[in-house]
One Martini backbone bead per residue (centre of mass of N, CA, C, O) as a GRO file, in nm:
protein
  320
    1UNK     BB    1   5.326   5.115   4.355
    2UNK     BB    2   5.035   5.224   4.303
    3UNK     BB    3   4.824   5.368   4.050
    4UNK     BB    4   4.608   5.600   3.944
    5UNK     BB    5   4.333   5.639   3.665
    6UNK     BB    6   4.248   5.879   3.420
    7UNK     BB    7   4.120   6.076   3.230
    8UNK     BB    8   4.231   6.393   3.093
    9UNK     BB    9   4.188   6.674   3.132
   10UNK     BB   10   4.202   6.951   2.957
   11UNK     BB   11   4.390   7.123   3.127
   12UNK     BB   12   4.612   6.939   3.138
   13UNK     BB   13   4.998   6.877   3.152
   14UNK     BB   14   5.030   6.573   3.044
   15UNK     BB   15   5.302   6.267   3.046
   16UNK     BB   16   5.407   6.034   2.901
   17UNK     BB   17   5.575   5.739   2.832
   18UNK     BB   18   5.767   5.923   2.576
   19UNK     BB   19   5.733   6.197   2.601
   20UNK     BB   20   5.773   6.539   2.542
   21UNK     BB   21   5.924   6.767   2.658
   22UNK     BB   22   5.867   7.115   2.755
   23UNK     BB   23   5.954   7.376   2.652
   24UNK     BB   24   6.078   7.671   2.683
   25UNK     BB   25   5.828   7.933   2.631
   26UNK     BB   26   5.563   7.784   2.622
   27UNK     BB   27   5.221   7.820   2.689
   28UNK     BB   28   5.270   7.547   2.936
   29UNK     BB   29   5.534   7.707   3.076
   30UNK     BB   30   5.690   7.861   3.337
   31UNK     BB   31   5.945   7.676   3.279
   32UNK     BB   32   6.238   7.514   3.247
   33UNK     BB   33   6.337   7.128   3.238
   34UNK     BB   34   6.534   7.019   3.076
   35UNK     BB   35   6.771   6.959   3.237
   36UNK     BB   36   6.608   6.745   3.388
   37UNK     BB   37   6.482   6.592   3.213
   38UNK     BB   38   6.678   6.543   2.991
   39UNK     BB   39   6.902   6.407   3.170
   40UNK     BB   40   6.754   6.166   3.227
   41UNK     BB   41   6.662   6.067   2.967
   42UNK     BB   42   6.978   6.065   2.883
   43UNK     BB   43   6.959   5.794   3.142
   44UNK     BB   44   6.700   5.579   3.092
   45UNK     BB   45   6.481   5.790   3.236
   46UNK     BB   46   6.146   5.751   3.280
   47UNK     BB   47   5.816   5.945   3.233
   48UNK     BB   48   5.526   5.879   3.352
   49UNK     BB   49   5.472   6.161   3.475
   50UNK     BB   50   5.316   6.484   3.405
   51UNK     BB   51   5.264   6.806   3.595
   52UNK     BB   52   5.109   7.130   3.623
   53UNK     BB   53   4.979   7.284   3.905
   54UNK     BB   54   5.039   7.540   3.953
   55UNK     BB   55   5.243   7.816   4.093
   56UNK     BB   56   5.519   7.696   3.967
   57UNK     BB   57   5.447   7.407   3.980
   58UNK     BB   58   5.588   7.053   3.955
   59UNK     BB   59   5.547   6.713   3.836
   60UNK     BB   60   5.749   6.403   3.881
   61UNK     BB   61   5.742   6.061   3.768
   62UNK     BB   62   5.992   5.819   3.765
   63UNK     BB   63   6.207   5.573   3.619
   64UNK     BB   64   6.491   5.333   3.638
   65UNK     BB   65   6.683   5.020   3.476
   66UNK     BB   66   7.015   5.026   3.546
   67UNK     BB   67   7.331   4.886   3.580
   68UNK     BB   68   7.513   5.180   3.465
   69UNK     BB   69   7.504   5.517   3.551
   70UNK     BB   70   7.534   5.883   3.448
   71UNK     BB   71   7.476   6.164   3.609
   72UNK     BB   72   7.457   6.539   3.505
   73UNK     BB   73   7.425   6.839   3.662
   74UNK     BB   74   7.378   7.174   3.535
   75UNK     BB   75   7.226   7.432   3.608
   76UNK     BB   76   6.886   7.430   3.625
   77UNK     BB   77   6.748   7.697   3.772
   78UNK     BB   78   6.577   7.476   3.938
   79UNK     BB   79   6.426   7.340   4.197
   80UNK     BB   80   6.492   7.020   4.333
   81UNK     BB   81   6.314   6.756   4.434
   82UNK     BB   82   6.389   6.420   4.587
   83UNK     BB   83   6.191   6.109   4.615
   84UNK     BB   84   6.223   5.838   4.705
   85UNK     BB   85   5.978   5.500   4.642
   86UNK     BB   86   6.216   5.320   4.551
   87UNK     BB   87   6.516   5.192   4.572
   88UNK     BB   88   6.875   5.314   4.556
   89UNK     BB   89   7.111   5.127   4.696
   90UNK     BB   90   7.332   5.236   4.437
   91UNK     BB   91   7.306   5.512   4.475
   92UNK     BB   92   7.542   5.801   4.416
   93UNK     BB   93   7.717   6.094   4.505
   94UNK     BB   94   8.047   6.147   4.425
   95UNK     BB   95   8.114   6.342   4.685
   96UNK     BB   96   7.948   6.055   4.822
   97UNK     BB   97   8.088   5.807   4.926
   98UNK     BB   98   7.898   5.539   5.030
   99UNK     BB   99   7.632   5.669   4.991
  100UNK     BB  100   7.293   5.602   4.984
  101UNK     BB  101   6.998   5.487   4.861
  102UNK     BB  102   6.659   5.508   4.938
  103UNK     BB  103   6.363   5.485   5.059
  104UNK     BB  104   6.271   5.821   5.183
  105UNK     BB  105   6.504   5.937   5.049
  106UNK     BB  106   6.638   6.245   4.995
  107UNK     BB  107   6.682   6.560   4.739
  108UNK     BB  108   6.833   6.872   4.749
  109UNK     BB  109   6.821   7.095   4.421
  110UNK     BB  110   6.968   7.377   4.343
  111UNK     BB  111   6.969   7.568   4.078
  112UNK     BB  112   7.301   7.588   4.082
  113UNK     BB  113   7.360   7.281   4.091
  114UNK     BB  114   7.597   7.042   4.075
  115UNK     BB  115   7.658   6.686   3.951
  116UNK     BB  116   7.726   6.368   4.017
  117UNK     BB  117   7.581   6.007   3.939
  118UNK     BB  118   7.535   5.700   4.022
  119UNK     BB  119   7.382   5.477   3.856
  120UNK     BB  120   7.212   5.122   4.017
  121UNK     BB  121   6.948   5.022   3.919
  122UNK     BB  122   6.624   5.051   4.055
  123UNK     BB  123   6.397   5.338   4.012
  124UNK     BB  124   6.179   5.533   4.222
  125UNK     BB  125   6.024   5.869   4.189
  126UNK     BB  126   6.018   6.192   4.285
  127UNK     BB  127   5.951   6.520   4.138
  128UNK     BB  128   5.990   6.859   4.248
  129UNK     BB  129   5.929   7.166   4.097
  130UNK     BB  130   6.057   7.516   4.197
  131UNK     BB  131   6.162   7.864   4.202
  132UNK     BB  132   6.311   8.040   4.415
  133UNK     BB  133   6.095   8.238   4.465
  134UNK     BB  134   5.953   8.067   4.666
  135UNK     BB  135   6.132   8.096   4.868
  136UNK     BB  136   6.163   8.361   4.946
  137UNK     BB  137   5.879   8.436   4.975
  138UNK     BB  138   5.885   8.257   5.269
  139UNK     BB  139   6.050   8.385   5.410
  140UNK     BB  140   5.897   8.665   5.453
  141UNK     BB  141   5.590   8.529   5.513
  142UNK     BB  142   5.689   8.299   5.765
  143UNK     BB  143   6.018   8.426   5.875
  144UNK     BB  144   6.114   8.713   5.849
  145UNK     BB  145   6.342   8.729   5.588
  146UNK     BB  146   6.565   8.821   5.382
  147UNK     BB  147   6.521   8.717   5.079
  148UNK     BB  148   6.808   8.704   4.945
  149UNK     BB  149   6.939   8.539   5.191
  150UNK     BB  150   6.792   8.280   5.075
  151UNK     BB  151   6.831   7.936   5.011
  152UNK     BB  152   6.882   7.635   4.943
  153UNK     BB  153   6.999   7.347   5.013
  154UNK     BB  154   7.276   7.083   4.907
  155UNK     BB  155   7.101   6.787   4.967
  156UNK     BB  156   7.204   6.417   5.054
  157UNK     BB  157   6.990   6.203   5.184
  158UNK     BB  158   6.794   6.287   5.328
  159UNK     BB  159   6.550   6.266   5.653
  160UNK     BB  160   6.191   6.363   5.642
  161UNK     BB  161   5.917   6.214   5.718
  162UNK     BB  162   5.693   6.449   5.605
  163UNK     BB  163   5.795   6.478   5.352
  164UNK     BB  164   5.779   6.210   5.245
  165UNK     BB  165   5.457   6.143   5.307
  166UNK     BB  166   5.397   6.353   5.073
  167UNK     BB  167   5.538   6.280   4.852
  168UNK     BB  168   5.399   5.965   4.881
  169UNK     BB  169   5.105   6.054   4.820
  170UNK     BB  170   5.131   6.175   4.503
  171UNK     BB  171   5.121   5.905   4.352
  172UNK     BB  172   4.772   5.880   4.438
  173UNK     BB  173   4.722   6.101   4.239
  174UNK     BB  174   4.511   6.308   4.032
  175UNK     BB  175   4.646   6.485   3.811
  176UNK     BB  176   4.411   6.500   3.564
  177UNK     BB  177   4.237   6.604   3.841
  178UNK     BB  178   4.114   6.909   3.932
  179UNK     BB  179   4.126   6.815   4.217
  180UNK     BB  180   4.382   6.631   4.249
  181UNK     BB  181   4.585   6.885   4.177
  182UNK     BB  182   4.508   7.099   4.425
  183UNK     BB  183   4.586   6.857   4.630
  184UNK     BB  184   4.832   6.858   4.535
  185UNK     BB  185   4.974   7.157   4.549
  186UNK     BB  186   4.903   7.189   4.856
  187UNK     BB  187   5.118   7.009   4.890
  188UNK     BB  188   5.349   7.144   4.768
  189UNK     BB  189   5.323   7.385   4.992
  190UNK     BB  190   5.381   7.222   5.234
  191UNK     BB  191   5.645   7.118   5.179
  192UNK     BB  192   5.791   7.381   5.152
  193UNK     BB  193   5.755   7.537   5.392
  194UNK     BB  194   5.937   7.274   5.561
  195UNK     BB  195   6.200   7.308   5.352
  196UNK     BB  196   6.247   7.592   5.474
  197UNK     BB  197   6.350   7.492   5.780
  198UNK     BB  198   6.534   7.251   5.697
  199UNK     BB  199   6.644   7.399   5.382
  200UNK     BB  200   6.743   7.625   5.474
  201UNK     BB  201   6.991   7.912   5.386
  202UNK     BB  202   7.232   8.110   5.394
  203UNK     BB  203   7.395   8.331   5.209
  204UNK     BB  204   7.717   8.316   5.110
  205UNK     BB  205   7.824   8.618   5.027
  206UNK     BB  206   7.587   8.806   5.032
  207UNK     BB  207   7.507   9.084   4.820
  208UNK     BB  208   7.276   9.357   4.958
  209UNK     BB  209   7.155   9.519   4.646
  210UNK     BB  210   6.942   9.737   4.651
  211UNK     BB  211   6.551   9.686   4.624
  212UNK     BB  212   6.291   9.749   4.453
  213UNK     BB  213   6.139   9.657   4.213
  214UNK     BB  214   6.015   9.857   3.933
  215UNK     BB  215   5.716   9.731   3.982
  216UNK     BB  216   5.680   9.811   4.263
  217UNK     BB  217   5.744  10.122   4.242
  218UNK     BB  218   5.491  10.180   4.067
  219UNK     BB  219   5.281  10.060   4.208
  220UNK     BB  220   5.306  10.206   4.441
  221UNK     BB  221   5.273  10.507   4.333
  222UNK     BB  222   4.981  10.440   4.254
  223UNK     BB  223   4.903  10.410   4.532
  224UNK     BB  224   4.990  10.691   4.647
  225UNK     BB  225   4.851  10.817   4.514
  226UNK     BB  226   4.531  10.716   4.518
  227UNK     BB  227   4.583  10.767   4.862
  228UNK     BB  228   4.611  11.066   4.953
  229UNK     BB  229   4.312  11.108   5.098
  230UNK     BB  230   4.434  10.890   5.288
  231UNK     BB  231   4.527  10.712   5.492
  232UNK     BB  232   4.862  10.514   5.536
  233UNK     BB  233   4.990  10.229   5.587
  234UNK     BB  234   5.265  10.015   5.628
  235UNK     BB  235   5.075   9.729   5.569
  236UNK     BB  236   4.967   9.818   5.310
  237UNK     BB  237   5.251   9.828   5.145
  238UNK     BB  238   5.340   9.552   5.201
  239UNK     BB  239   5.100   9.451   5.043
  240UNK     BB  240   5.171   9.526   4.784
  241UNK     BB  241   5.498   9.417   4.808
  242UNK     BB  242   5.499   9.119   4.957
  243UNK     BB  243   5.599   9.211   5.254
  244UNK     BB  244   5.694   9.241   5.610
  245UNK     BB  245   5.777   9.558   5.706
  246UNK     BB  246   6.019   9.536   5.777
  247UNK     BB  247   6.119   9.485   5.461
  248UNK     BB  248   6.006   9.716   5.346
  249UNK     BB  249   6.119   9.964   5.496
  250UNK     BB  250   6.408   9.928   5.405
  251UNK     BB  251   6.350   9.889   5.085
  252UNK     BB  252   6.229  10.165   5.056
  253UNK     BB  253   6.464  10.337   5.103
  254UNK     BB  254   6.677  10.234   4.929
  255UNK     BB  255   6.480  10.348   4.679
  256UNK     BB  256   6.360  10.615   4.749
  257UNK     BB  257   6.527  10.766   5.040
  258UNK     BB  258   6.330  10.713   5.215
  259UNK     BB  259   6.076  10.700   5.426
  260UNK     BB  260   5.777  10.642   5.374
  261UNK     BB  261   5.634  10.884   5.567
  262UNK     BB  262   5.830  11.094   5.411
  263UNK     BB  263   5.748  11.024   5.083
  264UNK     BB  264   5.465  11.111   5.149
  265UNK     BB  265   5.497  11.392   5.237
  266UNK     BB  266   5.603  11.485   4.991
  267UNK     BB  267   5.375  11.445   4.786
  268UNK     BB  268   5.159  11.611   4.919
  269UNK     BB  269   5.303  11.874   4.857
  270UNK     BB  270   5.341  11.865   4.582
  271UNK     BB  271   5.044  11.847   4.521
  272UNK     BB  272   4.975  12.124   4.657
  273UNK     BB  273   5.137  12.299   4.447
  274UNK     BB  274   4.966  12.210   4.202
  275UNK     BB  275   4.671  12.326   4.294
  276UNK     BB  276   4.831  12.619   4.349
  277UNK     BB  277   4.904  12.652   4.041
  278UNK     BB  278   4.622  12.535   3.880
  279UNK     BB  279   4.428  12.657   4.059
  280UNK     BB  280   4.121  12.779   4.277
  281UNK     BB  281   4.126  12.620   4.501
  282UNK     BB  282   4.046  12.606   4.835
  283UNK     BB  283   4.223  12.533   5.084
  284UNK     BB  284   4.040  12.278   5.224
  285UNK     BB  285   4.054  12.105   4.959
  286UNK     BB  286   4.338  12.087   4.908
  287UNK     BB  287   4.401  11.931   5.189
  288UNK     BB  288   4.190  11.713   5.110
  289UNK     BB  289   4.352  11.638   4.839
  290UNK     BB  290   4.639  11.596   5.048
  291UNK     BB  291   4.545  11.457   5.346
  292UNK     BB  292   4.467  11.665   5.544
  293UNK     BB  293   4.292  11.750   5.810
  294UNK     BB  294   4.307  12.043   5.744
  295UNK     BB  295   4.407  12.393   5.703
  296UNK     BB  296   4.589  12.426   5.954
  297UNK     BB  297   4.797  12.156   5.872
  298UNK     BB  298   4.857  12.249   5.599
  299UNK     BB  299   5.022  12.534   5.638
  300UNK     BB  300   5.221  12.439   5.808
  301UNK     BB  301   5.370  12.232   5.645
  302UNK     BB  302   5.397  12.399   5.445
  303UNK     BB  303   5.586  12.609   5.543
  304UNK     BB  304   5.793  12.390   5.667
  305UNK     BB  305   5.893  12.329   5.320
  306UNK     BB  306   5.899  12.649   5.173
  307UNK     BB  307   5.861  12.934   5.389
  308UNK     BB  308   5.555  12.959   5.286
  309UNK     BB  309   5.254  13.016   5.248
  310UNK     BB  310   5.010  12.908   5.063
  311UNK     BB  311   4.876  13.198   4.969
  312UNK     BB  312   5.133  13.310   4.896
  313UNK     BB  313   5.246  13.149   4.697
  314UNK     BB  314   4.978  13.189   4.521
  315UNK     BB  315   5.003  13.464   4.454
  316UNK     BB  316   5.321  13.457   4.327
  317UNK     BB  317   5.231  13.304   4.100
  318UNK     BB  318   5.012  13.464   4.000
  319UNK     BB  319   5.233  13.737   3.944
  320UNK     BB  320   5.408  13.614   3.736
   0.00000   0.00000   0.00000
């Protein structure tokens, strides 16, 4: 199988024949691959071409010729595609004896998945190599699915026509080149697409507990602060926590206790207590700083949760 090839562009990630892989947490590695690749290397199978695609996706192309060797993987972290380009008829993985490779045969492998391959003769392949929440997030914004509770399955030597045939277009591309990575990237994203409905499976036993992450937390936070003058639609914060409004409704009562709904309008609240212990606005202002339709729409909502009218409020605090 032919490829073509050019000088590296300046902002490339490409690794020759023999040349050494990016080590966890250097400056242009967004993850660490050494498992996978260290692991491949010292099993005398050669690293051809080696490129970071940007967002968190990687691609290597590999050969190795050799009469008999075992390969051990162990909980490497990152998920990784394998597509057979050339040979490969006498791979086997110990746990599948007898079930052997070929060109365009497929292995779908999670991060956490353990394996043990004898390794026999010529074999030419490509590697996709990209990270759980890859899979996670494509859960909720494709499937609407608890992004938790969906994981790669650990498959060998299966068989989809049009994963393959994007994997094996992959070899032809210039990796080098702006164009030809940017033209690999989105094959790349269209194939987890693809392998998330084909290989995508629920986690046995998997316990969801907690809500939104700290950062999302704090995320919202900052945005329904800012925006508490105005209407907030509940697709507006699924927008900011990147999730399907199904899927954020849920996460967010957990995480905040309460309703989105319910927990901005205790913010407008606690909002309107602070303007009218702090300041002198009148009331028409304050409603307005504090999201509400009118004066006469914030006296209610303040009487039905603090038991005072605004004004008797603010006459208390002031007399105290």
């Amino acid at each position: 199988m032919s490829r073509r090839s050019s000088p590296p562009a300046p902002d490339a990630v490409l690794l020759p024949a023999g040349a050494p892989i990016p080590q966890a947490g250097s400056a242009d590695t967004p993850f660490g691959l050494q498992s996978v690749c260290h692991t491949l290397r010292d099993a005398n199978a050669t690293l051809e071409r080696f490129a970071w695609l940007g967002d968190h996706l990687a691609v290597a192309e590999w050969t190795r010729l050799t009469e008999e060797a075992e390969t051990v993987y162990e909980q490497p972290g990152h998920h990784t595609l394998s597509c057979y380009l050339d040979g490969g008829y006498r791979t086997e993985r110990q746990k599948l004896p007898g079930r052997f490779g070929a060109p365009s045969r497929l292995c779908a492998l999670p991060g956490d998945h353990e394996s043990r391959w004898w390794v026999r003769g010529h074999m030419h392949f490509i590697h996709l190599y990209f990270l759980p929440e890859h899979f996670t997030q494509r859960a909720v914004q494709e499937l609407d699915r608890e992004p938790r509770e969906m994981t790669l399955a650990d498959r060998t030597y299966f068989e989809d026509a049009r994963i393959a045939s994007l994997c094996q277009s992959l070899v032809f591309e210039q990796w080098d080149d702006p164009d030809g990575r940017l033209r690999t990237n989105e094959t790349a994203h269209e194939v987890l697409s693809l392998l998330l409905r084909s290989q995508g499976v629920r986690r046995i036993g998997a316990a969801l507990k907690g809500g939104l992450s700290v950062a999302i937390r704090r995320r919202l936070r900052d945005y329904i602060d800012s925006h508490l003058t105005q209407p907030i639609t509940l697709g507006e914060l699924a927008g900011v926590a990147g999730l399907s409004e199904f899927h954020f409704a849920r996460m967010f009562r957990t995480s905040f206790g309460l309703p989105p709904h319910a927990w901005i309008a205790q913010q407008r609240l606690e909002r309107a207590r602070t303007l009218l212990r702090t300041t002198a606005l009148p009331l028409v202002q304050v409603a307005a700083e504090c999201g509400y339709a009118n004066a006469s729409h914030f006296s209610h909502r303040f009487r039905e949760a603090f038991g005072v009218a605004p004004v008797v409020f603010r006459q208390a605090v002031q007399a105290a």
